[in-house]
C-alpha positions in Angstrom: 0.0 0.0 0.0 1.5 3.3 -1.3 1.9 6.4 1.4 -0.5 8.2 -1.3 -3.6 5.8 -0.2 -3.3 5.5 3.1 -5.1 8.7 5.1 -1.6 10.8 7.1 -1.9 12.7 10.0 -2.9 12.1 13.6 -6.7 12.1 13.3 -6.4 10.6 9.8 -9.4 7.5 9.0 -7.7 4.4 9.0 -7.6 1.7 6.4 -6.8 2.9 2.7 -8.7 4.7 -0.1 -9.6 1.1 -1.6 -11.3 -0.3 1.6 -13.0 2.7 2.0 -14.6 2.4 -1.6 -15.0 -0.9 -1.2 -16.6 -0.4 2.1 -19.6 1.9 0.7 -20.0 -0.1 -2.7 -20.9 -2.8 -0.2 -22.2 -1.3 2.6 -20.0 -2.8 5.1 -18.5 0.7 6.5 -20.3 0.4 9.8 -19.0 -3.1 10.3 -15.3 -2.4 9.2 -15.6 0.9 11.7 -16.2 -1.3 14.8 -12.7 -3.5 13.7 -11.1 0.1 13.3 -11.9 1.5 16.4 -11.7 -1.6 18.5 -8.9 -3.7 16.9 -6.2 -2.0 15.1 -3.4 -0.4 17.0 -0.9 1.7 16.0 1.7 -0.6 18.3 2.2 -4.0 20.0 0.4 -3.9 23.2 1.7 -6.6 26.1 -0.5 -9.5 24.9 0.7 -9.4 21.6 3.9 -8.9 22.3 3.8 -12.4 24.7 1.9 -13.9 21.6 4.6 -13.3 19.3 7.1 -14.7 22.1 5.5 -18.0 21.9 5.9 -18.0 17.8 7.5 -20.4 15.6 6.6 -19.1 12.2 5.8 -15.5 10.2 4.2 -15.3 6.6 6.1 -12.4 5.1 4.5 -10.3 2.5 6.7 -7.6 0.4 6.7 -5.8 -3.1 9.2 -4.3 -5.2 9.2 -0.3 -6.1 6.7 -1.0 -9.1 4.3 -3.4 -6.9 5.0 -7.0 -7.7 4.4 -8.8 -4.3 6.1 -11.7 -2.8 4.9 -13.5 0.2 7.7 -15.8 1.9 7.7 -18.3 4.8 9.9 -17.4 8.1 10.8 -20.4 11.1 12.7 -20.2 13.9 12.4 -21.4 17.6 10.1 -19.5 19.7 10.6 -15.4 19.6 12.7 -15.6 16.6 10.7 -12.6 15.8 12.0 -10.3 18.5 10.3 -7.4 20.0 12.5 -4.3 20.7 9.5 -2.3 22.0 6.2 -2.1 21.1 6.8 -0.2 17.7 10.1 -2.4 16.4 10.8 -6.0 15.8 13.3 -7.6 14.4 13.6 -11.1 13.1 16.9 -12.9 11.5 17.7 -14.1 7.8 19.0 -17.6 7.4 20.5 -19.0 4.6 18.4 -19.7 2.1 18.6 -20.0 -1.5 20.5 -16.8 -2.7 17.8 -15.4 -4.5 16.7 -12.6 -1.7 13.3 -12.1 -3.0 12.4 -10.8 0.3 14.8 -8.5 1.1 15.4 -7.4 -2.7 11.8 -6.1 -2.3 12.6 -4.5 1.4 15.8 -2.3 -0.6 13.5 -0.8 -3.1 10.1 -0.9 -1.3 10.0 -0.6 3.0 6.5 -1.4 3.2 5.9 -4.7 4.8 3.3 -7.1 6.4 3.9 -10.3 8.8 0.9 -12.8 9.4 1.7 -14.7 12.4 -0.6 -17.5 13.1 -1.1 -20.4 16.1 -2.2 -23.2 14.4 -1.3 -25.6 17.6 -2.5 -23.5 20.4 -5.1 -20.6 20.7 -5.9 -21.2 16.8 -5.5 -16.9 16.8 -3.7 -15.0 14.0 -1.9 -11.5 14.2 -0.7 -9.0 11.7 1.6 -6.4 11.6 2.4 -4.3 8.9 5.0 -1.8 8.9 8.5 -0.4 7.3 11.1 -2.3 6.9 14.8 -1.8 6.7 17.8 -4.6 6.4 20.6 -4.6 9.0 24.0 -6.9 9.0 24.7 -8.4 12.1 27.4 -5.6 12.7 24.7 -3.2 12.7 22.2 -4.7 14.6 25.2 -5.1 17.7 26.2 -1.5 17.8 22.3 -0.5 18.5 22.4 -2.1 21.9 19.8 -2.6 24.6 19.4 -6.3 22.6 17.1 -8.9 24.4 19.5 -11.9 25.0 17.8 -14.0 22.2 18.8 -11.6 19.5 22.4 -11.5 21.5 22.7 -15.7 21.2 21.9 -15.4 17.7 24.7 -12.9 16.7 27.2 -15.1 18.4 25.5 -18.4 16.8 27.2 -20.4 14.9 26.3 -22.6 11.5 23.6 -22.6 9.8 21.9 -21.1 13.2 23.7 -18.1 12.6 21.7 -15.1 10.8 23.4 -13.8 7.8 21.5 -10.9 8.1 18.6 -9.2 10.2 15.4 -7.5 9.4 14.3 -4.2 11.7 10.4 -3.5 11.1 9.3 0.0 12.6 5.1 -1.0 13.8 2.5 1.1 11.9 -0.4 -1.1 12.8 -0.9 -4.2 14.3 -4.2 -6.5 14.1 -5.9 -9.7 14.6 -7.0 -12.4 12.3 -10.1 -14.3 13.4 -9.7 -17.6 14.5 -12.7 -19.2 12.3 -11.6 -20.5 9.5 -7.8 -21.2 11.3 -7.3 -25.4 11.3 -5.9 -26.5 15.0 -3.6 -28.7 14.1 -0.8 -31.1 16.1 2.9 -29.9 15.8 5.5 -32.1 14.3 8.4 -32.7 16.4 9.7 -35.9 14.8 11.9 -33.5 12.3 14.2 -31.0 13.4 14.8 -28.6 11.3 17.9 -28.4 9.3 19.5 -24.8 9.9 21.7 -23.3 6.8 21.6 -26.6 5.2 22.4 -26.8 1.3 21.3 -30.6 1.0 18.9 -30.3 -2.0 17.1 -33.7 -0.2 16.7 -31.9 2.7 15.4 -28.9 1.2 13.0 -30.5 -1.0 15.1 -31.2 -4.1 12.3 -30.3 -7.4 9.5 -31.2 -5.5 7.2 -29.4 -8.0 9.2 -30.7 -10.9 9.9 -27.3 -12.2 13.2 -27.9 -13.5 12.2 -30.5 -15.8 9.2 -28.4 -16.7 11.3 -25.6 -17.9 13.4 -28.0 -20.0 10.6 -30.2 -21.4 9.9 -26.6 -22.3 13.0 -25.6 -24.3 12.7 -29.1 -25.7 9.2 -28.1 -26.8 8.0 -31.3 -25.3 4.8 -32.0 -24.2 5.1 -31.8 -19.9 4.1 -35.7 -18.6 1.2 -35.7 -16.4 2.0 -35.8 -12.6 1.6 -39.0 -11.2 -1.5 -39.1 -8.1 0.3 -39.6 -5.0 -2.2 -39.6 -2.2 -2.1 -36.8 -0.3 -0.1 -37.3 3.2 -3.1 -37.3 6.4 -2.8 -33.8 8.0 -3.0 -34.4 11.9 -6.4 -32.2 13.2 -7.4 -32.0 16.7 -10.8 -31.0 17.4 -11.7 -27.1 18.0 -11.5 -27.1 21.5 -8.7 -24.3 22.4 -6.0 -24.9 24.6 -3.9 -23.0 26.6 -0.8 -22.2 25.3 2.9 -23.5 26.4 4.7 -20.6 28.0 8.5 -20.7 27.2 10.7 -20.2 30.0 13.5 -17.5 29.0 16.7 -18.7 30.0 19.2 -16.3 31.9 21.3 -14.0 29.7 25.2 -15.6 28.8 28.2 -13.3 29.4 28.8 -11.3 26.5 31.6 -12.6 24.4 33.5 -10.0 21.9 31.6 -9.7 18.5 33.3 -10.6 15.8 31.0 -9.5 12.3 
């Protein structure tokens, strides 16, 4: 969403020029008021802020300067996305493929939204959307005042250690209805595999695009997938649960940084 649709100013009406249009077309203003005034803040209040603390996953939504979007998949233990204060977070990049879709997007185009969503607890959702900005770890040290998770990841090491980081300044932050969210049973019988390159491990050409592209060139006719049946997806009933609390461990000394 451009600065040029979204109202400025103090007293401005939230949401952009498109929901507003939308809104009367379909005479759902008075409805989308009542999320407005009761739902959207302009920061991270404490119970979101212990919400994200319990998180294990982000969907990450950017564009480029003309307005092609991306939307990317973020994991890391609980907290990985940090919060600074309640108008900053700051989550780490892994090694991944090289492309840098994500943060490609973030150097031309700041605007950003995260979905955060508990699909084996309170079966809740949270976005935040905001501007973002890409720091190297060298950077993100000589800021300070770090929470001792952010501090154990700088001085990681392996595939556990971020190449990069990701600071997002908070301009709203909202839920996302639990509904039509599936409560589902984690997986623990996998660890993940941090910084790995194994193309096995990673998923190898699971949706067959490389020989798509060269049945392609070939200008052969693609083969039709064969049916595997699809793998049973572990649901527990909708009953909610309350949620594991993570115990923080006491900060390590601080060893010297080395970027």
């Amino acid at each position: 969403m451009s600065e040029h649709s979204r109202p400025q100013g103090r007293h401005a009406v939230a949401g952009s020029v498109g929901e507003h249009e939308l809104q009367t077309r379909f005479a759902t203003g008075k409805r989308a008021q009542g999320f407005y005034d009761h739902q959207l803040l302009d920061h991270l209040n404490g119970h979101m802020q212990e919400f994200l603390g319990r998180m294990e996953m982000a969907f990450i939504a950017t564009a480029d300067a003309h307005g092609e979007a991306d939307c990317s998949f973020r994991a890391g233990p609980p907290g990985f996305v940090c919060v600074l204060d309640d108008k900053t977070l700051v989550y780490p990049e892994y090694r991944g493929n090289g492309v840098m879709a994500s943060l490609g997007n973030i150097t031309e185009n700041g605007h950003i939204g995260l979905l955060f969503i508990d699909f084996c607890g309170d079966a809740i959702g949270l976005h935040v959307n905001g501007r973002a900005s890409v720091l190297e770890n060298g950077e993100l040290f000589e800021r300070g005042n770090l929470p001792p998770s952010v501090v154990s990841g700088l001085f990681a090491s392996g595939g556990q250690r971020p190449e990069r980081w990701v600071l997002v300044d908070v301009v709203e932050a909202y839920i996302h209805c639990s509904k039509h969210i599936p409560q589902m049973l984690k997986r623990s019988d996998a660890p993940p595999e941090w910084g790995t390159d194994d193309v096995v491990k990673k998923g190898g050409d699971y949706f067959k695009a490389k020989i798509s592209k060269r049945e392609a060139y070939e200008g052969r006719t693609p083969a039709a997938p064969a049916r595997v049946p699809a793998p049973a997806v572990n649901l527990v009933p909708a009953q909610r649960r309350a949620p594991e609390r993570q115990q923080t461990p006491p900060p390590a000394p601080r060893p010297a940084f080395v970027p």
